[in-house]
Structures are given as structure tokens and as C-alpha cells.
N, C-alpha and C positions, 0 to 999 in steps of 0.2 A: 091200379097198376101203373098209369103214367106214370105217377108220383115217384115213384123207386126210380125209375129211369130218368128223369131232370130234378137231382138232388143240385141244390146248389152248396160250392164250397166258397171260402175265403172269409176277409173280412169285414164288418160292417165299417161303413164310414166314421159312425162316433169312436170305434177301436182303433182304428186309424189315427184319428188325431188323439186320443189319450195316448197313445205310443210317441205322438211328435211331439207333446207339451213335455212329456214325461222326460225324453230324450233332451229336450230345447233346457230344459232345469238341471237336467245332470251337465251336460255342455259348458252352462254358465259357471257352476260350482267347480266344476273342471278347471276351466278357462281362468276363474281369479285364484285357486289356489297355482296356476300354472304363472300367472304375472305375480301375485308375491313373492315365487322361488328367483323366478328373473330380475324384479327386483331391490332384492336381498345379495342376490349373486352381485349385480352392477355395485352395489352400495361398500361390498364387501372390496370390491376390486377397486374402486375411488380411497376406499380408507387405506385401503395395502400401498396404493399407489404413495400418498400423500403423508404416510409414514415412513416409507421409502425417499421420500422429498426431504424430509424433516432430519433422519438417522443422516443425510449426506447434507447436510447445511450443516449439523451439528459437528461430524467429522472435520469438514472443511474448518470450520471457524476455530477447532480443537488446534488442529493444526497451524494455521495463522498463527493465534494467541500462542502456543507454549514455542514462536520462534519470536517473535516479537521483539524488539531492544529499544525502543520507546515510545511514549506514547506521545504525541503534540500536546503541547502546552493547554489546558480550557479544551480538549478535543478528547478526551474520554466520558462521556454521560451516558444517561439510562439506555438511551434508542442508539446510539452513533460512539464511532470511536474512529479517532485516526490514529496510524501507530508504521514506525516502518519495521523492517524485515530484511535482511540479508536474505537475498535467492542468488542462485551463481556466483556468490560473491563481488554482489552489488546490494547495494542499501537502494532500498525501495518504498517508499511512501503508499499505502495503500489503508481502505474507511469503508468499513460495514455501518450500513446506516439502513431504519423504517421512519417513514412517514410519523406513523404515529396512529394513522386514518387504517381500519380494520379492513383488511383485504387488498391493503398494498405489497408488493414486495420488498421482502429483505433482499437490501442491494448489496454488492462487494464491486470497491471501484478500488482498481490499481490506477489510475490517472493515465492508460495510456489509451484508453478510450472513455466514453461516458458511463461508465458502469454495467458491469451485466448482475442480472435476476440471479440469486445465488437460490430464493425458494419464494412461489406466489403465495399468493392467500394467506400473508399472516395476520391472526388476530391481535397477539401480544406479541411485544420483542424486548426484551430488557438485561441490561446488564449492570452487573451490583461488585462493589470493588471492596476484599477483604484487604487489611495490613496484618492479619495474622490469620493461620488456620485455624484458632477455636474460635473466631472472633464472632461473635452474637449477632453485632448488628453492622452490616453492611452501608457502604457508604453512595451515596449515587453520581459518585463524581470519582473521576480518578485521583491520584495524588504518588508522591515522589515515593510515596513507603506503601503501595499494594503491591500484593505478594501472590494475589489470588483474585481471579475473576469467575463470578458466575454468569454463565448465559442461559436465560430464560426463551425458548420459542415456543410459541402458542398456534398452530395453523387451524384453519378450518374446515373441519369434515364435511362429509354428508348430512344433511340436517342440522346444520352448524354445531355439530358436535365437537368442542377441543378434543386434536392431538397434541400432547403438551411434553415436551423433549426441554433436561436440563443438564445442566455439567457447569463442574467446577475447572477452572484451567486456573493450572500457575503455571508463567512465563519461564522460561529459563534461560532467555540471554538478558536478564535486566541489567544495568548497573550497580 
């Protein structure tokens, strides 16, 4: 008759901790599918950013090149170009130029200060000079009869994956 009257309830200790390990395993599995979503997110938001860097280098240099009215003499090559520019109607001297060395910036210097960072982290940068638009093979120097420039930008992602932005520009104040 005691017996009836001091039943015990609850858990045993070994249920106890099968319920902690149990939980501690789900937590984990939790936990890294919870940091691969985060990041993925981050990774996502550095590639948008640096696409966004790229599509406004590219803009800008479109622009530059199709005002252009000449180029300096031996100062159009692969990495580097000097050329001026009518802005306000004033002639202006202004040189997009890389290093050459991956992870430098593509610089845009108008000469009236030391240059500002037009876009960091680029891997490639090049530029190829047509004298005609179906023309095959590009030249890597400029010359008195290019008609057409293409610019190559290569930047570096996440996981150094290329984003890789190009365009063809023809000038249209040449001589």
C-alpha cells in the first residue's frame, strides 16, 4: 500500500542527457546551415557591390573616350592612355592608367591633383585600338587612324572570382 502513495515521476538522468546530445546535434546542424545562408548573403552583397564598381568605371571611361580629341603622342597602350578632352570649353589633359600588378587600382588622373581611384581591385585592365570596325585583329598601341577602342576591366570577386566588364567606344571629336 505504501507503494501507490510514493510513486515517483520525472526523468531519469541517462534521458536527460540523451535529450542534451540530441538537442547539442540538432543546434550544430542548425547553426552551419544558419552560417552558410549568411555567408552566401555577404558574398552575394560584395559581388553586387563590385559589379556596381565595375558597370560605373565602365560608364565613366565610355564617356571620357567618345569625348576625347586626342591622344598624346606614344601615350595610348594596353594599361595607360593619355588623351585630352574639351569640358566647359577648355582643353584638358587627363590618363587612365593600372599598374599592371593584380589588385591595384584603375587610376583616372586629370593632372589637377595626384590621381583619384576610378575602381580598386583590378585583376586585368586593357585596352585594344581598332582603325576599322570589322577589323580582326586589334592593335595594342594607339595610332593616328583608330576609330575604335576597346576596354577590357577584369576586377576581383569574392573567392577571386572575375567580374569581367567590356565595351567598345569610338571617339567622336577625333580629327
Amino acid at each position: 500500500m505504501i507503494k501507490l502513495f510514493s510513486s515517483k515521476s520525472g526523468f531519469t538522468f541517462i534521458e536527460l542527457i540523451a535529450v542534451l546530445v540530441i538537442s547539442g546535434v540538432l543546434i550544430l546542424f542548425g547553426s552551419i546551415g544558419i552560417m552558410k545562408v549568411v555567408k552566401i548573403y555577404f558574398s552575394q552583397k560584395t559581388n553586387s557591390e563590385i559589379s556596381y564598381k565595375g558597370q560605373l568605371a565602365m560608364i565613366r571611361t565610355s564617356k571620357e573616350f567618345r569625348n576625347l580629341t586626342r591622344v598624346a603622342t606614344g601615350k595610348g597602350k594596353t594599361t595607360s592612355i593619355v588623351y585630352d578632352i574639351y569640358r566647359n570649353a577648355k582643353l584638358e589633359t587627363h590618363k587612365l592608367s593600372w599598374t599592371g600588378t593584380i589588385g591595384d587600382p584603375l587610376l583616372y588622373d586629370d593632372f589637377s591633383n595626384n590621381g583619384n581611384i576610378l575602381v580598386d581591385s583590378v585583376k586585368n585592365f586593357k585596352l585594344e585600338y581598332y582603325d576599322a570596325y570589322n577589323d580582326k585583329d586589334p592593335s595594342p598601341i594607339w595610332n593616328s587612324s583608330t576609330i575604335l577602342i576597346k576596354v577590357t576591366l577584369d576586377l576581383i570577386g569574392v573567392d577571386n572570382i572575375s567580374s569581367v566588364f567590356t565595351g567598345k567606344i569610338a571617339p567622336r571629336n577625333l580629327p
